[in-house]
Each structure stands twice: as structure tokens, then as C-alpha cells.
C-alpha positions in Angstrom: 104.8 69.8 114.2 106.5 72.0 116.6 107.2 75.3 115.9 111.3 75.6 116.3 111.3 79.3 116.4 108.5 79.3 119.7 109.5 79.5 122.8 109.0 76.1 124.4 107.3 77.7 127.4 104.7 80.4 125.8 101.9 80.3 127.3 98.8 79.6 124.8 96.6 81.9 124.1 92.9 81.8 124.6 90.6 80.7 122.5 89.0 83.6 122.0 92.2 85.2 120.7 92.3 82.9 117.9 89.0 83.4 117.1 88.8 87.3 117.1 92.5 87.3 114.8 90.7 85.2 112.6 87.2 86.5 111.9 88.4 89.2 109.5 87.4 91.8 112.1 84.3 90.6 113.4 83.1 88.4 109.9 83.4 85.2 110.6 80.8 83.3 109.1 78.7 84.9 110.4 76.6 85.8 107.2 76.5 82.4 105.8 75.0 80.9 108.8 72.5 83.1 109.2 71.4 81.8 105.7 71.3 78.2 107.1 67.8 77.2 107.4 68.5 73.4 108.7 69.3 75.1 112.1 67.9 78.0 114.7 71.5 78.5 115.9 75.1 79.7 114.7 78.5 78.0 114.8 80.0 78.0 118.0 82.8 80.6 116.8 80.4 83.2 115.0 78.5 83.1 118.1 81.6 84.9 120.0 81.9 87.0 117.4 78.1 88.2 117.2 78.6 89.4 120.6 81.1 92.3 119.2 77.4 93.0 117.1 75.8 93.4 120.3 74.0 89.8 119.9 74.1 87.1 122.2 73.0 83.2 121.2 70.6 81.9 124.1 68.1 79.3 124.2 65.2 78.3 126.5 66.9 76.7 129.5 63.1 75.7 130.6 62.9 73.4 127.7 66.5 71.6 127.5 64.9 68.6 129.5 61.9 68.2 127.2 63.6 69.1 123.9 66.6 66.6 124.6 64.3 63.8 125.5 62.6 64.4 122.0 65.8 64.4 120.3 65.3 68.0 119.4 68.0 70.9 118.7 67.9 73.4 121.5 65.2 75.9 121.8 67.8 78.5 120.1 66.4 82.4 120.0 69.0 85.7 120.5 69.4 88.8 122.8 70.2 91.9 121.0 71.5 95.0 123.0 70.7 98.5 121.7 73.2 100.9 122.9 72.2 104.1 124.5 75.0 105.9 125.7 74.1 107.9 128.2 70.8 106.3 128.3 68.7 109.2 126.6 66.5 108.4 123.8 63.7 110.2 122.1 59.9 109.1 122.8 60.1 107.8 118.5 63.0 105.8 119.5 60.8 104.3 122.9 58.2 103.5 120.6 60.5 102.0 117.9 61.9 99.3 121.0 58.1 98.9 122.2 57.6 97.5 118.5 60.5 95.5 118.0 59.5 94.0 121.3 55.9 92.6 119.9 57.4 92.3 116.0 60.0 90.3 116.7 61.0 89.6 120.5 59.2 88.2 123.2 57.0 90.9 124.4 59.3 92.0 127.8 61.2 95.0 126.8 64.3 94.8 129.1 66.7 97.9 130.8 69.4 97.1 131.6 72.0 97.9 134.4 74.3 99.8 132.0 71.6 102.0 130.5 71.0 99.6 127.3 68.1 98.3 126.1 67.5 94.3 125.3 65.1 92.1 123.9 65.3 88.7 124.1 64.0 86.1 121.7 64.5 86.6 118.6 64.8 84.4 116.2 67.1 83.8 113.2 65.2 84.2 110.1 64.2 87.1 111.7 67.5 88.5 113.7 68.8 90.6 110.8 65.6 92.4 110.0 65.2 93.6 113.4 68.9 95.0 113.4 68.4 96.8 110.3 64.9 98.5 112.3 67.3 99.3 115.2 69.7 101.0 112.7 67.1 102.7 110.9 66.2 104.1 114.4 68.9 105.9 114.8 70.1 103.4 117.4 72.4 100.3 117.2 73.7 97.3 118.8 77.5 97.1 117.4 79.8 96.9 120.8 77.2 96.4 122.9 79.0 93.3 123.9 82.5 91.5 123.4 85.7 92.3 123.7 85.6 96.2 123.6 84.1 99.1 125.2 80.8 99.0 125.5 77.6 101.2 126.2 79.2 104.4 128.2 77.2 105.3 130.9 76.1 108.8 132.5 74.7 110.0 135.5 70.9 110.7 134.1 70.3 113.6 136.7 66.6 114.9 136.5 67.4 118.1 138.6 70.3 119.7 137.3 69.7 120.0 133.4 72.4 122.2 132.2 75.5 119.6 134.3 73.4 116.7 133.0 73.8 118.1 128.7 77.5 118.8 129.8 77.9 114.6 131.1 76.0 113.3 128.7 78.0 115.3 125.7 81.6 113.8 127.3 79.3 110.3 127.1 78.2 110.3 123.5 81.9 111.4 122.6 83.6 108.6 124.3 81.4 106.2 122.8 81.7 107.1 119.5 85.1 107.7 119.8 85.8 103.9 120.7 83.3 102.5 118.6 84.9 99.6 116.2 85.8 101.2 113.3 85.8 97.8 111.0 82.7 97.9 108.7 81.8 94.3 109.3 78.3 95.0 111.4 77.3 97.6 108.2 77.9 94.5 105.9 76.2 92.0 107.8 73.3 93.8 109.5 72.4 96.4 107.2 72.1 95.1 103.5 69.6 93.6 102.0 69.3 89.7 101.2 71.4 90.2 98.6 74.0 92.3 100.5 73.3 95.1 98.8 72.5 98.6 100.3 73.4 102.3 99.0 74.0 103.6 102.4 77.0 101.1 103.3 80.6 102.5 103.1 82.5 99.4 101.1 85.5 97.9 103.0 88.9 99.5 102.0 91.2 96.4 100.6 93.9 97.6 104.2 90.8 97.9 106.4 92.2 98.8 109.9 91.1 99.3 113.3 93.1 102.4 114.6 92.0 101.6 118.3 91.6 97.8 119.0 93.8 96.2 116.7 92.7 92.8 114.9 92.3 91.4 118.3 90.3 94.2 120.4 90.8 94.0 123.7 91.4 90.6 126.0 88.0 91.0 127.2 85.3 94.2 127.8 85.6 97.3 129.2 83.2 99.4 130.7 83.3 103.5 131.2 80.7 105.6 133.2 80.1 109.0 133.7 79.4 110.5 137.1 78.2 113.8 138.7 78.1 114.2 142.0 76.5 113.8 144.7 74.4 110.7 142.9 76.7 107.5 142.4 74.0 105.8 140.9 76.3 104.8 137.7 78.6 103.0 140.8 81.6 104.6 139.1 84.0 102.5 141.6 82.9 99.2 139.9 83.7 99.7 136.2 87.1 100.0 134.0 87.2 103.7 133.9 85.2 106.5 135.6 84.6 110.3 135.3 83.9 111.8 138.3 82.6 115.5 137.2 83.9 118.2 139.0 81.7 121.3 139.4 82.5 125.0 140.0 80.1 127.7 139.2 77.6 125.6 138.3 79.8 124.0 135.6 81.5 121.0 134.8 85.4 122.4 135.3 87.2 118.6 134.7 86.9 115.1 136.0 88.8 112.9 138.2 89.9 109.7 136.5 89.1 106.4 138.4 90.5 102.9 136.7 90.7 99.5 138.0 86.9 98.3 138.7 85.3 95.6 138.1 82.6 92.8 139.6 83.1 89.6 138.1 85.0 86.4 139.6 84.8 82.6 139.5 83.2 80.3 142.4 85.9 78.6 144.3 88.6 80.7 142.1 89.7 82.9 145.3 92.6 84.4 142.5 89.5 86.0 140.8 87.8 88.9 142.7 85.5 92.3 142.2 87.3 95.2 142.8 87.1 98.9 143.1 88.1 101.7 140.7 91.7 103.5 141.6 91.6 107.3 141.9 94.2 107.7 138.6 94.1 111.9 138.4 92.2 114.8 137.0 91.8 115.8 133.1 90.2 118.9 131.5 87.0 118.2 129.4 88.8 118.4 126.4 91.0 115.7 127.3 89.2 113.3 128.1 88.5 111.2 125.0 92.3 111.3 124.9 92.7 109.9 128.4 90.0 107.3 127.8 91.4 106.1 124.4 95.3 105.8 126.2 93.8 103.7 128.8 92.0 101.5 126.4 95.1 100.9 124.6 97.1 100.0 127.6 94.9 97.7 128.5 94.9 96.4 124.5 98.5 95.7 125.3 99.4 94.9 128.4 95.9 92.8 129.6 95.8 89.2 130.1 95.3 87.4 126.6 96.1 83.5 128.3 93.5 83.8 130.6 90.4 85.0 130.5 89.0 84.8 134.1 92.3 87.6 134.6 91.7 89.5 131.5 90.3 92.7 132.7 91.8 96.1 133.5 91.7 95.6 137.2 93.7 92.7 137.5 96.4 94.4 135.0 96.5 97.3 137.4 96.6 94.9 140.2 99.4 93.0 139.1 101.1 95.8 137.9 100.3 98.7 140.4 98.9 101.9 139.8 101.9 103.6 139.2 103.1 101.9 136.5 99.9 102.1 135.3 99.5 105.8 135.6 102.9 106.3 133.8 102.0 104.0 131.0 99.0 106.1 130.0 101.2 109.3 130.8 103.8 108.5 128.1 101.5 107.6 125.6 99.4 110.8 126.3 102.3 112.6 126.2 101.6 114.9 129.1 100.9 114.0 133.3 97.4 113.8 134.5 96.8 116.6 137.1 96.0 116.2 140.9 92.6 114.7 141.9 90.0 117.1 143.2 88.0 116.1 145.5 84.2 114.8 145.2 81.9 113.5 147.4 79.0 110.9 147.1 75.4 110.7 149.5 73.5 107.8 147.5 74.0 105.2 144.6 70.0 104.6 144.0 67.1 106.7 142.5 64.9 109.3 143.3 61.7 108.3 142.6 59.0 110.7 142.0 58.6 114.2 140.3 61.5 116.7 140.2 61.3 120.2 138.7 64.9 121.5 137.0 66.2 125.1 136.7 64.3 125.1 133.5 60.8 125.0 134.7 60.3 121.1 133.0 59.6 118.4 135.3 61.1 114.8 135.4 59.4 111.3 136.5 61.2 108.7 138.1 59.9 105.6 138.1 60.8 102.2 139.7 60.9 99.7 137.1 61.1 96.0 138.8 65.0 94.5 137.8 64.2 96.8 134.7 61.2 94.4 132.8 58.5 96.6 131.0 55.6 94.3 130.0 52.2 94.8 131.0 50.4 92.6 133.6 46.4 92.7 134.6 47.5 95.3 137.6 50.1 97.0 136.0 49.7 97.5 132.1 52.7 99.3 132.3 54.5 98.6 128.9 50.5 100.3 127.3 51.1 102.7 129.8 54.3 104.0 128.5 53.7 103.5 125.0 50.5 106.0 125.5 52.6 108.6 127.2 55.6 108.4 124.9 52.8 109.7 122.0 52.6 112.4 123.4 56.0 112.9 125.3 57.4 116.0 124.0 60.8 115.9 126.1 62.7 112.6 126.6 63.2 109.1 128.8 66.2 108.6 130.6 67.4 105.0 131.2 69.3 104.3 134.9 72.0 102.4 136.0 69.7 101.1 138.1 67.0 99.9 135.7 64.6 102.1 136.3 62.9 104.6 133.9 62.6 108.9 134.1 60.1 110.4 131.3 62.7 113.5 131.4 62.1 116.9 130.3 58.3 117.1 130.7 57.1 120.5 129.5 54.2 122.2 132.5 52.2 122.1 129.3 52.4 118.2 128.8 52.5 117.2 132.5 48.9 117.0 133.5 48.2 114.8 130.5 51.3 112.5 131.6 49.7 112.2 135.2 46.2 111.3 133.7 48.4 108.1 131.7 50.0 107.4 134.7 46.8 107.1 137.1 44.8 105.3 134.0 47.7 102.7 133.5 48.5 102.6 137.7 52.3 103.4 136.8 52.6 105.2 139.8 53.1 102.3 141.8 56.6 102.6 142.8 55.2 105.5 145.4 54.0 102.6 147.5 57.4 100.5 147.1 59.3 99.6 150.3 62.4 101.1 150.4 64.7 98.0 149.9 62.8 97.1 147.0 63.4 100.4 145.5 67.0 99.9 146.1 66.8 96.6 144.6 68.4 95.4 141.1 69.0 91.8 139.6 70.3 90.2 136.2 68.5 88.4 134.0 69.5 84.5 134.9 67.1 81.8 133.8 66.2 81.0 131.5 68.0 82.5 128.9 71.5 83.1 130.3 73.9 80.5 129.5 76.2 81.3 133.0 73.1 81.4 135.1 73.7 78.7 138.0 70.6 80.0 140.0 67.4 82.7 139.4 67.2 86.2 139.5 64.8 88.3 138.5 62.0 85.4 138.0 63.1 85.0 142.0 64.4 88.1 143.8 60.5 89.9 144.0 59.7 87.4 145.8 62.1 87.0 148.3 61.5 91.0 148.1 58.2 89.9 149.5 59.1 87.6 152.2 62.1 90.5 153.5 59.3 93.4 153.3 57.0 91.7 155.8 60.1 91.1 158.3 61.3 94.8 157.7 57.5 96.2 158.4 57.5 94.5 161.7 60.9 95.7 162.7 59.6 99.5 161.2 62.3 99.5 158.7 59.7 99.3 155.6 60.8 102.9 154.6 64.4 102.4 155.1 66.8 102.4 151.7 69.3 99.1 152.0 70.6 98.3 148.4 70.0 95.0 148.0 70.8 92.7 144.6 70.5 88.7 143.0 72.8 87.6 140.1 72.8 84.2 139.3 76.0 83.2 138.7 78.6 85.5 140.2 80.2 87.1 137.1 78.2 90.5 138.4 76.1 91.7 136.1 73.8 93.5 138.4 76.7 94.6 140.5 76.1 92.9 143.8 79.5 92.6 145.3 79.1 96.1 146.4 75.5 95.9 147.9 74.7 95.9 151.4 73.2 92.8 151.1 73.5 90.8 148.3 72.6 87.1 147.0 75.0 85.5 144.3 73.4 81.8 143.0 75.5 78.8 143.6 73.7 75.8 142.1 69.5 75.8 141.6 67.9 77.4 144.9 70.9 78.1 146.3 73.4 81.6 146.7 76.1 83.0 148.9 75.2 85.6 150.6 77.3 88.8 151.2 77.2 91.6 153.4 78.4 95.1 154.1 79.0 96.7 150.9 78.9 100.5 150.8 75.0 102.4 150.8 76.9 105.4 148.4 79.2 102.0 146.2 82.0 102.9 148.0 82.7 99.4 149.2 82.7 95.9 148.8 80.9 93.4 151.0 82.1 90.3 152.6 81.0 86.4 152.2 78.6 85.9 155.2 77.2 82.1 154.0 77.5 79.4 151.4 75.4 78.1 149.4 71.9 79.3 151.4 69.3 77.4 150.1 65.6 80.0 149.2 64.1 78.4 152.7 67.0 79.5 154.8 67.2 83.0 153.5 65.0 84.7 155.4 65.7 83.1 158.3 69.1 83.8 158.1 68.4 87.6 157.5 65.6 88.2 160.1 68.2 88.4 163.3 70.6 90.7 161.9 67.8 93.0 160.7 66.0 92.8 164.0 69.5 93.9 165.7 69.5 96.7 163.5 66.2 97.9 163.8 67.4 97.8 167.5 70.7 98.8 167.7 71.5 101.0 165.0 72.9 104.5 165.5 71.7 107.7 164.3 71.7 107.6 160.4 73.7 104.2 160.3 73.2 102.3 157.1 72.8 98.8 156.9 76.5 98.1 155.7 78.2 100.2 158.2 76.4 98.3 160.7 76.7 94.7 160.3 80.6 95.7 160.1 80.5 97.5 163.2 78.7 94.6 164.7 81.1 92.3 163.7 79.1 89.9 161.2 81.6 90.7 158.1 85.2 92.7 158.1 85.3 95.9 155.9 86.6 94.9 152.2 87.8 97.9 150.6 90.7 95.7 148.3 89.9 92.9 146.3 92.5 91.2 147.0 91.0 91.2 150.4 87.8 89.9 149.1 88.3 86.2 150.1 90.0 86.8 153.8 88.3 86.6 156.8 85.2 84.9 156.4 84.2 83.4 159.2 80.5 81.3 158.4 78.8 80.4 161.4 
């Protein structure tokens, strides 16, 4: 029956709005199906809901084929994502992940490209216990994923250790400040099988979330931290940024960026990545204030209908950034100050040793698209484990998904080097330069989205690239370069100087001229390029480079200048003026 009192032409909400104002903030059902035996999965609902715990339902895309044929339920296992804001943990807490990874996952402990951790394939029966471990780690998973912000992100900064305790601080209180206040993950994740435990806060009978609202937010949000001169958190491509500003050798503000954001739709040109808005400047102290006002704009003024147009940036671009920056003004109740000024030389890593002011010493190492697991010439997952035994400092997760044992006393750091010539961890010293500067997701055969492979595919095409690039003489030179396979962005590629975005099975579009310091967006240079083509496709333009190239040109600046993509520096620009050969 039609509701007489509804306007006839209100739009419907999405789905996922009906199940969010439904679940009781974040219940669901979730606790009774995971004491369903007769099945490996959850209901389809619960299973948008465990993403607000930080879980994701997957199953083994490798085996749909053989497993449908045999009449069989889908090989169902879940991803759980440990936040780590900042991406700092102890070397008890490294140990506690390598663990879970053999206890209960499949051996491949994962970084990720916001500074998480996740391990994949776990099962049901044994989902909850490894939570609780997590917990009892002093690390968690809740808002890892869904509909709210998610793990914060810092600048990890190896040389400069009093800036990087400042950023990291401003991190941590962020994230805890917009953590979900209901109590649902304490009452599903961390009581016993009877769903009892001392340590869990009961439920008040008006339980509220202060921030959110029943509904959280029309889809997530993601904050980083930056310090300058390393981009390497790409503050341009998230929700909201903090650009630290330094004086004296302290951290004096931030200027406020707002309006990133990678992902789109194939063929949906009204979808697009865009880059972060300068918005202003705020003190230190304000800035859990200025990051909870912009939240809750967003909350009420974001897309709820449509979910492909639900994040901040398309609010701010439908909207402008004026009327954005007074909305957040009046409910802060004071004006933003002027931007200062900040400016960025890189977005990667260093790799290699770097002593701070402190006299401790910090290892960067080059972890491929972020998977630690040991392999006959690299035993690199023993390696680490060893060292973080007798770590005394701490390990620093990057946005790029790479790994610094941090803080490493001159007492400890002979040892360290012994581990890392025993277990041959210093490998990334005789990486190529684009594969240092290379990053993909995780694709097949666990993503759902994945249209193409990733990180099961990219090293090799690495391969292929770092033969042409040693002919040419560019085998040192830093070019970002990044695979997703499906082109919602996870790894960031849309502002890579090259970067591959799969299509269909063997197949990606390939873009080009993206900024080397993520400054930029690149352009569409060909559809649909099936894995034979790609290096053929690549090997002229990089031969013309190695030939042509100015004095300190990058790889992005250059195929611009040569005319094989127009600069992108709006989204809504993102689709125009390609031009496929």
C-alpha cells in the first residue's frame, strides 16, 4: 500500500540504508549465524554489517567452477582488518598478527595501503576467537571497514622522530575520537560462547551514537595525516587530510584538505577519482573538532540514494567548496584560518637505514604489494618474526605497503643486520626503482569486485617492464606505478604515473600521467589492454623518455608534455579528452 503521506517522487533509499537503520547499530543477526553450523557463510545482510566490525565475507574465486559443478556451497572464509592508526605497533603486537596468521588465517600476513593489517581466510567456527586474540592484543578491527571512518593514517617518518610522535598523537586522537561508540562489536566479538564476559560495558536501554547516528555515514570515509616533504600517505586522494605545518622544528597547525577520493564505475563517466580541496588551516587543538564537523556534514548532506555518489567528494562537488567550507564553519562555530603553505618532493619510500636526531636508527624495507610470507629465497615472514624477539623499538606500517623496524637502539642494530643477512630481507637494496614504487590490491581470488588480477599478476609484469627499463638505462629511475583489479582504487592508481585498472580477466585500462609527488591525476591512455599487449604498448613511450626527457623530468610530466594524455587535475575532467590510438 502506498504511503499517502510520501512524497510521490522520493527518491528510494539504498539498500544499504535500510539495512544499517535496522541492525540495532551494527547487530543484525549477526551472532546467531555465526552459531549456524549447516553453513560457512552469513546472511547476505549481516554480511554488510560485519564490515562496520572490520570483517569482510570472501570465498575462493579459484574454486567457484569446481565447487558449483559438485553442487557445493561456496568456498566461504573471511578477511578481518586490524586497525593501526598511524601504523605503529609494538614488536608483541607483530608477533601476536604473525600467530594469528598460522592459528587461524592462511599463512600470508597482509599490509595494507592504509596502514592496516589483514588476514585472510578465516573461517567461521573460528572467526570470533581470532577477534577476541586481536582485542586481547591491544588491537582491534571495529571500523576498519563500512560506512564510517576508518583506520587514520600518518606519515611514518623514520628521520624526524620528535614531528613524527607529534602526527602520530593528532592520528590516534582522531581515530578514537570517531570510533562507533555503539557496543555491538564488544557483544559480539568479545564474550564468550555464552555471551558472557566481565570486561564488557552492558548496552544502556537509549544506546546512542553521538557521531554517526543510526545510519553512519552514506558510505566510508578516510582521514590521513601528512608531514611534509613525504606525501607518501597521498593526502590529495582521501576524504580529509592534515597537512602538518612546521616552524621551529614543531608541528605549529595543519592545513585542512577535503574532497578526495579514487573510486568510480567502468563505463559510469558521472563517477570519477578526485583530488582533495585545500579547505583552511586549524591549530592542533582543533583538529578533532574540525574532523568530527566534517564527518557530520557529510552524515547529512551525502548521497544516501546512490551509492556509486555517496562519498564526500562528490557532495563537495555538487555542492562547491564554499558552501562546504561554511557548513562546517557554522557548526564549528568559528572560521578556519588561511592555508599556509606546504610543499611535497616524493609520495614513495625511502628504503634503507636512516639515523634520527635521537641517535636510533630506522629500516625501511620494500615489502612486494605488502604480502609477508616466507618463500625458499626469501623466508621473510621467519625473518621478521626473529627480529621482532628481540626488537626493542617499534615497526611502522606505510601507505605504501611496505615495512620500517623503527626505533632501533645502536645497541640492537648489529643483531638486526645479522637477521636480515641470515633471512636475505635486504633484498629490496637490489629492487629496480619502478618496482620500489610499485603498489597493488589484493584482487583474486578473494575479492568479490575483482574483474582482473593484481598482486598474483603485477610482479610479473614488474619483470617484463624491468628488462625494457634496463636496456633503456632507466632501471634506477623512481616511476610510481600500480594494478587494482577492478577500478574502485584501493591501491590508489588513478594518481600513478602509470597505472593498470583490470577490465574483464587479462585485461585493464591503462592510465597515464599522474603526479610522481600525488599531486595529479592521470588520463585513460587504452582500453581494455589485454597482459600480451602491455608491454608492447609501454616499450615506445619509455624508449622516448629515456631519449627525450629533460633534466629531472618525471615520467608523468613527460608523457603530458609529449602529448600522449592531457593534464587531469579535476575529476570532473577525468573522462575528457581521451584520445586511444
Amino acid at each position: 500500500m502506498t504511503d499517502p503521506n510520501k512524497p510521490a517522487d522520493e527518491p528510494k533509499l539504498a539498500k544499504n540504508e535500510t539495512i544499517k537503520a535496522d541492525s540495532n547499530l551494527l547487530r543484525g543477526t549477526i551472532a546467531v549465524g555465526l552459531r549456524d553450523d549447516s553453513t560457512g557463510g552469513l546472511a547476505a545482510d549481516d554480511t554488510q554489517l560485519t564490515k562496520f566490525h572490520g570483517i569482510y565475507q570472501q570465498d575462493d574465486r579459484d574454486l567457484r567452477g569446481e565447487r558449483r559443478k559438485a553442487k557445493q556451497e561456496r568456498a566461504f572464509a573471511f578477511m578481518a582488518r586490524v586497525r593501526v592508526p598511524g601504523g605503529v605497533c609494538s614488536p608483541q603486537q607483530w608477533l601476536d598478527m604473525d600467530r594469528f596468521c598460522t592459528d587461524y588465517a592462511n599463512g600470508v600476513l597482509k599490509l595494507t595501503t592504509r596502514q592496516a593489517f589483514q588476514l585472510h581466510g578465516i573461517i567461521k567456527k573460528n572467526l570470533k576467537k581470532t577477534i577476541r586474540e586481536i582485542n586481547d592484543s591491544l588491537m582491534d578491527t571495529i571500523a576498519a571497514c563500512g560506512d564510517v571512518n576508518r583506520n587514520v593514517m600518518c606519515n611514518p617518518n623514520p628521520y624526524q622522530s620528535k614531528l613524527h610522535a607529534e602526527a602520530l598523537e593528532t592520528a590516534k586522537a582522531i581515530s578514537a575520537h570517531l570510533t562507533p561508540a555503539t557496543q555491538a562489536y564488544h557483544e559480539i566479538w568479545l564474550t564468550d560462547e555464552n555471551g558472557e564476559k566481565e570486561n564488557v560495558t552492558p548496552s544502556p536501554e537509549s544506546e546512542v551514537e553521538p557521531i554517526y547516528g543510526k545510519t553512519y555515514l552514506p558510505r566510508k570515509f578516510k582521514i590521513v595525516v601528512a608531514v611534509p616533504p613525504s606525501n607518501d600517505v597521498d593526502v590529495f586522494a582521501h576524504d580529509l587530510g592534515f597537512i602538518a605545518i612546521i616552524e621551529d622544528d614543531r608541528i605549529v597547525g595543519y592545513t585542512v584538505t577535503a574532497g578526495g577520493g579514487m573510486g568510480m564505475s567502468h563505463g559510469k563517466e558521472t563517477t570519477f577519482p578526485r583530488l582533495a580541496d585545500v579547505l583552511g588551516f586549524c591549530t592542533p587543538g582543533q583538529v578533532t573538532d574540525v574532523a568530527e564537523k566534517i564527518v557530520t556534514t557529510q552524515r547529512d548532506f551525502g548521497d544516501r540514494v546512490d551509492r556509486r555518489h555517496a562519498r564526500l567528494k562528490y557532495t563537495i562537488e555538487d555542492r562547491g567548496l564554499d558552501w562546504f567550507r561554511g557548513e562546517v564553519e557554522n557548526r564549528l562555530g568559528y572560521a578556519l584560518g588561511q592555508a599556509r603553505p606546504f610543499a611535497f618532493d616524493h609520495n614513495g619510500d625511502r628504503y634503507g637505514w636512516i639515523d634520527d636526531e635521537n641517535g636510533n636508527s630506522h629500516l625501511t624495507l620494500f615489502i612486494q604489494n605488502g604480502r609477508v610470507f616466507d618463500t625458499g629465497e626469501s623466508p621473510m615472514r621467519t625473518g621478521l618474526r626473529e627480529i621482532a624477539q628481540v626488537h626493542d623499538g617499534d615497526f611502522r606500517l606505510t601507505a605504501n605497503q611496505n615495512l620500517i623496524i623503527a626505533n632501533v637502539s645502536p645497541a640492537k642494530r648489529a643483531g638486526i643486520e645479522s637477521l636480515l643477512d641470515q633471512y636475505k630481507l635486504t633484498h629490496c637494496y637490489d629492487q629496480t626503482g619502478l618496482r620500489l614504487n610499485s603498489m597493488a590490491c589484493v584482487a583474486l581470488p578473494t575479492c568479490g569486485l575483482a574483474l582482473a588480477e593484481a598482486q598474483r599478476y603485477l610482479p610479473d609484469l614488474l619483470t617484463e617492464l624491468d628488462t625494457v627499463l634496463g636496456e633503456l638505462g632507466l632501471k634506477d629511475d623512481a616511476i610510481t606505478i600500480r594494478m587494482t583489479g577492478c577500478p574502485n582504487g584501493c591501491a590508489r592508481p588513478y594518481i600513478a604515473e602509470i597505472a593498470f585498472v583490470g577490465r574483464s580477466p587479462g585485461k585493464y585500462n591503462i592510465y597515464l600521467g599522474g603526479g610522481f609527488v600525488g599531486d595529479r591525476l592521470n588520463k585513460l591512455y587504452k582500453v581494455s589492454a589485454k597482459q600480451e599487449e602491455i608491454v608492447g604498448i609501454l616499450r615506445p613511450i619509455l624508449e622516448r623518455y629515456a631519449n627525450e626527457r629533460t633534466d629531472g623530468e618525471r615520467f608523468g610530466d613527460f608523457v603530458i608534455r609529449t602529448g600522449y594524455v592531457v593534464e587531469t587535475r579535476e575529476g570532473r575532467e577525468f573522462h575528457n579528452d581521451f584520445k586511444e590510438d
